[in-house]
N, C-alpha and C positions, 0 to 999 in steps of 0.2 A: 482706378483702372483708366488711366489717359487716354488709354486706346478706344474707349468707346464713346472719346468725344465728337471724332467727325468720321465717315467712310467715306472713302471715294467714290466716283462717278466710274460706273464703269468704263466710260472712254474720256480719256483726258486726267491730267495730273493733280488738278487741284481742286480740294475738298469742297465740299457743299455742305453743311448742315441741315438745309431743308433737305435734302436727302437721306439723314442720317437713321430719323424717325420712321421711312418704309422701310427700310432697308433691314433694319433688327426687325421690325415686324415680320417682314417677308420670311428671313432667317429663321425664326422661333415656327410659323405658320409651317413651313417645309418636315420642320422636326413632326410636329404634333402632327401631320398629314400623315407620317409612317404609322403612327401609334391610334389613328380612331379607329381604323379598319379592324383591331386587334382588342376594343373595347366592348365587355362583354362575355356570358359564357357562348356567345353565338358568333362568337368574333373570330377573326381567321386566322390562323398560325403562319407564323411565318421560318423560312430557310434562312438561316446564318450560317453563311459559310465563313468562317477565318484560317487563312492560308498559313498563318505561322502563332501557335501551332496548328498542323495542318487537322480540323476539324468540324464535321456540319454537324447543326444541332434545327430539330425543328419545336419551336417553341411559340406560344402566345402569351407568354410572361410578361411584362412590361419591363421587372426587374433585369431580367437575363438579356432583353433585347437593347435595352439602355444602357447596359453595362458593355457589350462588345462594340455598341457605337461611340464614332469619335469624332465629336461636334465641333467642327474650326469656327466656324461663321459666328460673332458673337451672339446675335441673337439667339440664336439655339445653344451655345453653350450658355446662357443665361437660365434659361428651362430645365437644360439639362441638369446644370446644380442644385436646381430649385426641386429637381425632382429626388436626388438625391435623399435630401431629408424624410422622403416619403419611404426609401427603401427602407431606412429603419424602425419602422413601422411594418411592415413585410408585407402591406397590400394596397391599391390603388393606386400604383403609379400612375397608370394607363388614364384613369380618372381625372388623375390633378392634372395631367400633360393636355389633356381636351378640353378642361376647364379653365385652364389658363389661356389656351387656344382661342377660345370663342369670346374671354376677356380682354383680348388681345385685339379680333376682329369687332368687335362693340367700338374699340378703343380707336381704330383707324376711322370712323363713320364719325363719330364724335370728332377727331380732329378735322374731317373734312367739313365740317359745322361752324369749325373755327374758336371751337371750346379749347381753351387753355388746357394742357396736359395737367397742373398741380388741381384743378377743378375736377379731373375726370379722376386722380386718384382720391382727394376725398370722398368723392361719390361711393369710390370701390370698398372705401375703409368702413365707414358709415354702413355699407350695404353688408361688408362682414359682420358688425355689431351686430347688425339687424337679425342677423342668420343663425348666430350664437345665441343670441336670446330666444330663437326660436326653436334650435334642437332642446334648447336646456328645458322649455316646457313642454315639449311632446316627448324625450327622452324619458326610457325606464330604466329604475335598478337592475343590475344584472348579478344573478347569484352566480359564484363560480362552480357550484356546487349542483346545482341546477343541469343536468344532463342533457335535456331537451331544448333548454337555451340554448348549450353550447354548442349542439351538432348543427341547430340551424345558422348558427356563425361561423362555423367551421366550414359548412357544406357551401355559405356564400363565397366567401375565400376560396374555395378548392374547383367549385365548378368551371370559374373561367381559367384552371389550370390544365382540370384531366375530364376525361369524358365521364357523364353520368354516373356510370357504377362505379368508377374508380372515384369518383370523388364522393362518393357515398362512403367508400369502403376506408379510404384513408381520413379523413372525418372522425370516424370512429375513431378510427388507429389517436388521432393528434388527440382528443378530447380524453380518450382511457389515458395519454402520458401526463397532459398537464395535467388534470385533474388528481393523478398517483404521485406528483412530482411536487403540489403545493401544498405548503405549510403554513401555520399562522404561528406570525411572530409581533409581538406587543398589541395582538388583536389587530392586525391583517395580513390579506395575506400575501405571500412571499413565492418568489418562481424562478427557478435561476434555470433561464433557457439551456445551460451549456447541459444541464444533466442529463437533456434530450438529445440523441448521438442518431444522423442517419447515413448511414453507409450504401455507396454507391457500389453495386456489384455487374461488372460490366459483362453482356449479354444476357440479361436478365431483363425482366419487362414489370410495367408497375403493380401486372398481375397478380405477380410474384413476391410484394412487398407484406413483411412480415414485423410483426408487433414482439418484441423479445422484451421482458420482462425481467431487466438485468444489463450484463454489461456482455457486449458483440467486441469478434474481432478478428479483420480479416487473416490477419494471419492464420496459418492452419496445423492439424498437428504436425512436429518433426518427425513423427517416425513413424510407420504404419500399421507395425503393433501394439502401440499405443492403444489404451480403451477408449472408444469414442464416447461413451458417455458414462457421466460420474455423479453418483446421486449425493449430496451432501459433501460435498469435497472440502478438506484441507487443502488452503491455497499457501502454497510459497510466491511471496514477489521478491525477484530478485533483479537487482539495476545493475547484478555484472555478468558476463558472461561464461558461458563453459565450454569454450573453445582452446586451443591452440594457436595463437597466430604464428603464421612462417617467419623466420628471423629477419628473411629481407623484406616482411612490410612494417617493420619496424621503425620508428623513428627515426633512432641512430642506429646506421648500421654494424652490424657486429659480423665478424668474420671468426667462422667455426670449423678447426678442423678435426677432424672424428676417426680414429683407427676404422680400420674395416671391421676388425672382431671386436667393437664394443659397437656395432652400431645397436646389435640386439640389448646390452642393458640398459640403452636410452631410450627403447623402447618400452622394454620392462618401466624402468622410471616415468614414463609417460601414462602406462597402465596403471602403473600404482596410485600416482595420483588421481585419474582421473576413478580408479575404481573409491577413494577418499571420499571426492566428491559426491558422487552417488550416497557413500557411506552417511554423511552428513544429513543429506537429505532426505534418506529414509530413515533419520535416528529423529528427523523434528515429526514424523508422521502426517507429513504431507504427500495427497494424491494427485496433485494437481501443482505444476510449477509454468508461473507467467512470469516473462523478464523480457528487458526490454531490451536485451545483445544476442547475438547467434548462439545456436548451443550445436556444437558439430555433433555426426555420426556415433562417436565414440562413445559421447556422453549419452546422445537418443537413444542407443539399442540397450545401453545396463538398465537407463530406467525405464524403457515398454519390457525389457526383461523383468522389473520387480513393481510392471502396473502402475507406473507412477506417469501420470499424462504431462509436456510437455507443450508450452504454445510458446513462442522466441519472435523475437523481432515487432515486438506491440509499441507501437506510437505511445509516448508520453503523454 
């Protein structure tokens, strides 16, 4: 990265290297100044407003907050990436961005001592060692199975997200999925995050957040005679559609021209088939059809006429 070898002075064209060294300090210091105040479950939230798209969100996330910021200054995008690695991990940004901060300010006091910067980083690397060998002997086993372990890690995680009850209540929520969602395989054990699905339901509050034991989806029924609910259902999945599409949104256009007095047996011919399809589907003894293409009008009311429930347009 060339560019982080000299900065400029702010007045005047030509570079200083003694200045290069505050200057990313100061840079990186300004980031982590937005994020202490935000450290904490007693820490402040803050307004992100972003105009395109046009959006406010109020959050004390570190994740969500460093994500809609855009660091020019190198110093700060140095943090920034560095913080990076902690999102996937999915806690403590806010932690590592203050802690890097205050290694940072140690760091500027040190060089005004006239200690060599590769001396002050072995110091840092050494005092890592040091730290590691220390959780490793004050560090416990943690069972995953272990219920009361995992609500108090969970509730650490959650509190400096949502206020007290809510991060009590979703807690629960997180610890009842991993827990029902891990396996043991060649004797340990295994957890594949994606099984866990959380769906954002807009004007709804975290009051409202609900623990579903299965598979959600926002899409809703097609027709409104449809039965809302179905005890032990026969699933159809189906990856095509039961639609009509009109011939001009068709790929290649095709040009149709229709007597007046047969437009009725094209219509016939459109009933028949579509009454087929129906046919079909009530011959496999399914009560319940999820596909992932529109399923028009025509097709919705034969099946809420023969109780067969219908959900269309489900994300892949």
């Amino acid at each position: 990265m060339p560019w982080l070898g000299t900065v400029e002075k702010p007045f005047g064209n030509e570079p200083n290297r003694l200045y290069t060294q505050p200057s990313l300090t100061r840079g990186a210091e300004l980031l982590v100044d937005n994020f202490r105040s935000s450290l904490g479950p007693r820490g402040m939230v803050k307004l992100i407003l972003q105009p395109f798209p046009m959006r406010d969100e109020i959050t004390s996330d570190g994740k969500t907050i460093l994500t809609s910021m855009g660091a020019v200054h190198p110093g700060a995008w140095i943090l920034r990436e560095m913080a990076y690695s902690q999102i996937v991990v999915g806690d403590g940004v806010i932690t590592t961005l203050v802690l890097a901060g205050e290694l940072l300010k140690n760091s500027k006091k040190l060089l005004a001592l006239k200690v060599r910067p590769a001396v002050i980083i072995h110091g840092y690397r050494e005092a890592m060692k040091h730290t590691r060998n220390t959780l490793r002997k004050i560090s416990q086993p943690a069972d995953w199975r272990d219920r009361d372990d995992m609500l108090r890690v969970a509730r650490t995680a959650a509190g400096t997200k949502f206020l007290g009850y809510q991060a009590a209540k979703l807690a629960e929520f997180a610890v009842f999925a991993v827990q029902h969602i891990t396996e043991m395989r060649a004797g340990k054990p295994h957890l594949d995050i994606g099984d866990i699905c959380v769906l954002k339901m807009i004007g709804k509050t975290s009051d409202e957040t609900r623990l579903i034991r299965g598979i959600a989806f926002q899409s809703g029924l097609r027709h409104p005679g449809m039965p809302k609910r179905i005890e032990n259902p026969r699933i159809a999945l189906l990856t095509c559609g039961l639609e009509f599409k009109k011939f001009w949104e068709e790929e290649t256009p095709v040009k149709m021209q229709v007597a007046p007095g047969r437009i009725g047996s094209v219509r016939e011919a459109r009933l028949k088939m579509v009454r087929e399809n129906v046919d079909r589907i009530t011959a496999s003894g399914a009560d319940l059809v999820v596909m992932s293409k529109g399923c028009d009008e025509l097709h919705a009311s034969m099946l809420a006429e023969r109780g067969i429930q219908v959900v269309h347009r489900v994300p892949d």
